[in-house]
N, C-alpha and C positions, 0 to 999 in steps of 0.2 A: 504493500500500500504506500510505500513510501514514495514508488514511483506516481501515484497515480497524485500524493498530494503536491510532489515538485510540478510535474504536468499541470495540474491545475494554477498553482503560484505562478508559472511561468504563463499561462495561455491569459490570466485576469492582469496579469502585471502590462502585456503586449495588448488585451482590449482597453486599461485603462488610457495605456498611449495612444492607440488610435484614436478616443473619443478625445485624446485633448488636443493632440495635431489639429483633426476636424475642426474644432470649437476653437481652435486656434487662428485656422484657415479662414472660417465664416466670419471673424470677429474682426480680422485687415479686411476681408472683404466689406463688411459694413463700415468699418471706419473710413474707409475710400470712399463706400460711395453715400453712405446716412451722416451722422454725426459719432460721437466718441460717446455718447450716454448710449447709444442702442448698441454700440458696441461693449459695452462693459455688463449691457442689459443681457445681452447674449451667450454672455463668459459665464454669467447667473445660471441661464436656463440651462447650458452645457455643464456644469460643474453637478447641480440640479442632479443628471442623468449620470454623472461620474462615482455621485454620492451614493445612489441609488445599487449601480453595479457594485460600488467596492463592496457597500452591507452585504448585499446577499453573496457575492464571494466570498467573505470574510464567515460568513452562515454555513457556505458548505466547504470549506477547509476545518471550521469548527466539524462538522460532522467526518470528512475525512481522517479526523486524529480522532473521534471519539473512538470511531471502527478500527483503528491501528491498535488503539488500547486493547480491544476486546478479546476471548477465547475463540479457536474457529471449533467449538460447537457446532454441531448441526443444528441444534435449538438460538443456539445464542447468536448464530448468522440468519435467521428467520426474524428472531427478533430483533437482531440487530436493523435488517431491512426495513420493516415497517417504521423504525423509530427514525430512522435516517430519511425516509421518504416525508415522514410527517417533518421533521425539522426542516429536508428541499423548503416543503411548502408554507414554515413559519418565515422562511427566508422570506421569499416570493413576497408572503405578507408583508414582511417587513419593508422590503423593496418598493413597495408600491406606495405604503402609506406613504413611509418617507419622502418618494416625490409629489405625493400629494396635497400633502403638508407645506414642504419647501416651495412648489408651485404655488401655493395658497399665499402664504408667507409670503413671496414676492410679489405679487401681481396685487394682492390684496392689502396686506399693508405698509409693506415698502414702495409700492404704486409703481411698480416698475414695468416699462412698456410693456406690454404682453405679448405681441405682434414680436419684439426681439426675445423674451422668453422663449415663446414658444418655438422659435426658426433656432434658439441654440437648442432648446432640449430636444428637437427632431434630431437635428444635425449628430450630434453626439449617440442619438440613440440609433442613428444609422449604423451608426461605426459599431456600436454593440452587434446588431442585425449582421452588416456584411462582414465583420469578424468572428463569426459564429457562435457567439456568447459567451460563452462557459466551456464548451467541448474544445480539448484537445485535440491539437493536430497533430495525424501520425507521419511519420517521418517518407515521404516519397521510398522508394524501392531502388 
């Protein structure tokens, strides 16, 4: 397992840089062509989606080392399963509120453009989407 928690440290550490490259990319792009507050607005809405990914990786690395801990039991890998599935999906939860929250939090009482919110947290969660999320990539042949 220890292979599979480097594999995952390495594949969340490579989607954090993509989404900040992106968010990075979008954010000269708007300063060239909007102003420097929709640009700052945008580094918001991309960081938003950054924060979002790291929890729920940092959720299933937590579960990765619970599983390293454990006996391989045929019982205690059964169980170990279901427990590790429900924790995936407290991630998830977590993930979500989080940018639900932090979305709210800006737009709502920080007043911050929303129209650049929302083009950074696309943008960024692009980079999650065409870097495959969370799954590791296997090494070409």
């Amino acid at each position: 397992m220890l292979k599979a928690r480097d594999s995952l440290r390495v594949t969340l550490r490579k989607t954090l840089l993509i989404q900040a490259a992106l968010t990075l990319i979008a954010a000269i792009v708007a300063l060239l062509v909007k102003s420097p507050s929709f640009a700052l607005h945008l580094v918001y809405g991309g960081a938003v989606t950054s924060i979002g990914t790291g929890l729920h990786g940092w959720r299933l690395l937590k579960i990765v080392a619970t599983n390293d801990a454990k006996d391989d039991k045929i019982g205690d890998q059964i169980a170990g399963q279901a427990n590790a599935a429900a924790e995936a999906f407290k991630g998830a939860v977590l993930k979500i509120g989080a940018m639900i929250v932090l979305l709210a939090f800006g737009m709502g009482y920080l007043k911050l453009d929303a129209l650049a919110v929302l083009i950074g947290f696309i943008v960024a969660y692009l980079g999650f989407i065409f870097a495959g999320g969370y799954a590791p990539r296997s090494p070409g042949r």
